[in-house]
N, C-alpha and C positions, 0 to 999 in steps of 0.2 A: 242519174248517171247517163253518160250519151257512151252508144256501144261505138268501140272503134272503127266501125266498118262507115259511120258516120264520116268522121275524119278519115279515112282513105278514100272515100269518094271526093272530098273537095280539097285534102290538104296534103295527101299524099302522106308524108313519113312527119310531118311535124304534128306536136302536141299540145296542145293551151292545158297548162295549169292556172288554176284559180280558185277564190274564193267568192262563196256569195251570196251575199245579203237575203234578205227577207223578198222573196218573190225573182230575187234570181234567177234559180235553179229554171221557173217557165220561160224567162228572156235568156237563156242560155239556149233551152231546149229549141226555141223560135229562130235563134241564131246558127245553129248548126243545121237547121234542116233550110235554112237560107243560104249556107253556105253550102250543102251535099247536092242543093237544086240551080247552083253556081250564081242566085240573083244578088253574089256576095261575096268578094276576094279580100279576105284579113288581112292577107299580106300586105298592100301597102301603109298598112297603121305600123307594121313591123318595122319600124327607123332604126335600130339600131342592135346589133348582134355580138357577146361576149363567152370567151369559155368558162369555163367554171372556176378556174384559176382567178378570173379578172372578175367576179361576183361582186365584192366590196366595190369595184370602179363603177359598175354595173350598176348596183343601190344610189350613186353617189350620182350619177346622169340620171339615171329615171327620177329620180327624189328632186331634185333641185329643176328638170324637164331641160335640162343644157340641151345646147346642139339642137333643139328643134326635136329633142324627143317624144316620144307617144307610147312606142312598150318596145320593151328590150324581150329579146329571146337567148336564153340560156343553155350552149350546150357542153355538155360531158368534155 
């Protein structure tokens, strides 16, 4: 697990959920202390943003990668 004080140094208030694979868990670990050390802004992968109401539209762009998509972020 990455403590959140990881992501309030480079992300401020947003969160990545995920899942992950068999060796993951160290390319996750490696990616958040690259993004707390700023040699790494996620943000521009972020193309595309839905509320929770529009999640099925949501699955249906990310799934298919319309519009030039990369990852969608999901809020409340």
């Amino acid at each position: 697990q990455v403590p959140y004080n990881a992501f309030a140094a480079g992300l401020g208030d947003y969160k990545i959920v995920t899942t992950l694979c068999p060796g993951g868990k160290e390319r996750m670990r490696r990616l958040m202390l690259m993004v707390q050390s700023k040699r790494f802004d996620p943000l521009p992968l972020l193309t595309h943003r839905f509320t929770l109401d529009k999640i099925v539209e949501a699955y249906d762009v990310f799934g298919s990668r319309r519009d030039g998509c990369l990852k969608v972020a999901i809020k409340p």
